[in-house]
MARLODO-477424 format. One line per 3 residues: number of its first residue (from 0); their letters; for each residue x negated, y negated, z negated of C-alpha. Coordinates in Angstrom, 1 decimal. Each point is the difference from the previous one (the first is absolute). Example, Ala and Ser with C-alpha at 12.3 -4.5 7.8 and 13.67 -1.06 7.14 Angstrom:
# MARLODO-477424
0 = as = -12.3:4.5:-7.8  -1.4:-3.4:0.7
END
This chain:
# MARLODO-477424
0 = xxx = -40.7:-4.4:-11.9  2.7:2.9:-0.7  -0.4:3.0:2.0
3 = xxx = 2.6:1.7:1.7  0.6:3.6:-1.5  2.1:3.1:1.5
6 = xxx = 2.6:-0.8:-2.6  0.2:-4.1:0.6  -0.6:-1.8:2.6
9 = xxx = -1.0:-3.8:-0.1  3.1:-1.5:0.5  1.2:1.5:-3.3
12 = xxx = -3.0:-0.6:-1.7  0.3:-4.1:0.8  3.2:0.1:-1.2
15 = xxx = -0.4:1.3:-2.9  -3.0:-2.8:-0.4  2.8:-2.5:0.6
18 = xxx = 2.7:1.8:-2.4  -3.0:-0.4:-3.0  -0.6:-3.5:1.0
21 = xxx = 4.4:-0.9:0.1  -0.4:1.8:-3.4  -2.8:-2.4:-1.5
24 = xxx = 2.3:-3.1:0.7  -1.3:-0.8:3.7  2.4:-2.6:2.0
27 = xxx = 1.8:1.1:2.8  -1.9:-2.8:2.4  -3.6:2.0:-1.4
30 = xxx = 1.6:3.6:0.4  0.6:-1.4:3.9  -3.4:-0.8:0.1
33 = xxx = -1.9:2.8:-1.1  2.7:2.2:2.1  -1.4:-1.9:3.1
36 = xxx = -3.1:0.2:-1.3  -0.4:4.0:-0.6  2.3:1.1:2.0
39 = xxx = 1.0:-2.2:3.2  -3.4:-1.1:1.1  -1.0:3.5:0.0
42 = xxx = 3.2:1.0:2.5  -0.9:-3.5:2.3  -3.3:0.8:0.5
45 = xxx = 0.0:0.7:3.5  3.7:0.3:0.0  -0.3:-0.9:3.9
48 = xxx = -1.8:2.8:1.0  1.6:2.6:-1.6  3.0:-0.7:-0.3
51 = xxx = 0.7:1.6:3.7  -0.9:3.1:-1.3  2.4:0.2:-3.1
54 = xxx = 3.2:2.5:0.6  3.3:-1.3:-1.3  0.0:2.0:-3.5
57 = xxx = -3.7:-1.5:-0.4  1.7:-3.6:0.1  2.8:0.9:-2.1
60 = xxx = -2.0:1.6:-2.8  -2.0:-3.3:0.2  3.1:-2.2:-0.6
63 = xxx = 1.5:2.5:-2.5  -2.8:-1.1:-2.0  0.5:-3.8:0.6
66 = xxx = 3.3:0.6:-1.1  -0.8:2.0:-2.8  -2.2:-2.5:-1.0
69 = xxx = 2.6:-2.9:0.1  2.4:2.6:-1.9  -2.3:0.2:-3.0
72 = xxx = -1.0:-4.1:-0.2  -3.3:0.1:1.6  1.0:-2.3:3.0
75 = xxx = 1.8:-2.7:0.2  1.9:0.9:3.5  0.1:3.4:2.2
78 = xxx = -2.4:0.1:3.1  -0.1:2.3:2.6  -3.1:1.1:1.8
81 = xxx = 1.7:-1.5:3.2  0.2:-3.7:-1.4  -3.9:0.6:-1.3
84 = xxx = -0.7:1.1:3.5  1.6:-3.0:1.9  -1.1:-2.7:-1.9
87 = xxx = -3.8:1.9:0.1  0.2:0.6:3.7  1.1:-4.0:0.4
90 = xxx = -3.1:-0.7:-1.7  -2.0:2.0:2.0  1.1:-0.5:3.3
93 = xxx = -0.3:-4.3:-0.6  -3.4:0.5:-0.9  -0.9:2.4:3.1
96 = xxx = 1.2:-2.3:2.2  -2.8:-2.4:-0.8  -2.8:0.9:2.7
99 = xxx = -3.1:0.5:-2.6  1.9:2.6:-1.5  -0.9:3.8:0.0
102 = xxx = 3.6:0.9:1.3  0.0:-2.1:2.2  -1.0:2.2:3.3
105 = xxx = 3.0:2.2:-0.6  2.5:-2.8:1.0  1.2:-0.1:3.8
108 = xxx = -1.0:-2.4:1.7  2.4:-2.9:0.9  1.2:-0.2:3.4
111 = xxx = -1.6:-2.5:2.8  2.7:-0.8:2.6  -0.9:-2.8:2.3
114 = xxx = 3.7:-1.2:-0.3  2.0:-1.1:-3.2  3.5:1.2:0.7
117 = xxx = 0.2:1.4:-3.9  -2.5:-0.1:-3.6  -3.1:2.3:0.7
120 = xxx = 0.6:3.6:-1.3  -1.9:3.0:-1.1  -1.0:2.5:2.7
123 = xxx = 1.6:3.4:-1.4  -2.6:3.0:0.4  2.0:3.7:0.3
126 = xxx = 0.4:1.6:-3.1  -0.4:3.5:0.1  0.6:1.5:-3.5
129 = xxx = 2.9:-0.6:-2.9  -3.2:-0.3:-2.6  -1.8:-2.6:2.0
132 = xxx = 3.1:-1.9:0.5  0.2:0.0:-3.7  -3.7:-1.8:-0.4
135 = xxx = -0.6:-3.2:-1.9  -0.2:-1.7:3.1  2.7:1.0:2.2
138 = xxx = 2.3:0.1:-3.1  -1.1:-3.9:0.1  0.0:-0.8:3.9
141 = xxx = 3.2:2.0:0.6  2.1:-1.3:-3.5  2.2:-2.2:1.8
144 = xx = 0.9:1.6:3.3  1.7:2.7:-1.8
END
């Protein structure tokens, strides 16, 4: 594994991986994969949790390098961390919603009304801060209403 130093940092260092490997002869549809592979999955991991906690040039200096990436052939289209995110979060937030699941207990509970006059909501808790309104699950529970 490559180790960051004070003059370049990992992303630079993967990319220059990939620019030896487009130099060898590698396709475009194996470039994509080993981008994913070395780079991506490194950004996803717990992509949920963190991503609350990223300021605005954080984000863009993440999909600078998505776009630089698609600029030089490593990629076959441009992503943003905000697609990642979405389609992460999705998957996360199906899966918690099964009751053996670890998340699980952080979900509201539904409502119980003894009459049907509409579809059984969510009870809404007060949310006190702008960072915990930001969290994996609120970001989830509260995506539509906004």
């Amino acid at each position: 594994m490559l180790q960051a130093t004070s003059e370049q940092p990992v992303s630079s260092q993967r990319l220059h991986i990939l620019k030896l490997l487009k130099r060898q002869g590698l396709s475009l549809e194996m470039l994509h994969n080993v981008f994913y592979a070395i780079v991506v999955s490194k950004l996803v991991y717990g992509i949920s949790a963190w991503y609350s906690f990223l300021v605005k040039a954080q984000i863009s200096q993440i999909n600078s390098l998505f776009k630089r990436a698609f600029k030089y052939g490593y990629v076959k289209f441009i992503i943003t961390v905000e697609e990642i995110l979405g389609s992460y979060d999705e998957h996360l937030f199906h899966t918690a919603s099964c009751e053996n699941h670890c998340l699980h207990h952080l979900l509201p509970v539904a409502k119980s009304t003894k009459y049907e006059i509409r579809a059984v909501g969510l009870s809404l808790e007060h949310v006190l801060s702008e960072l915990h309104k930001k969290t994996f699950i609120n970001r989830m529970v509260f995506a539509d209403c906004c």
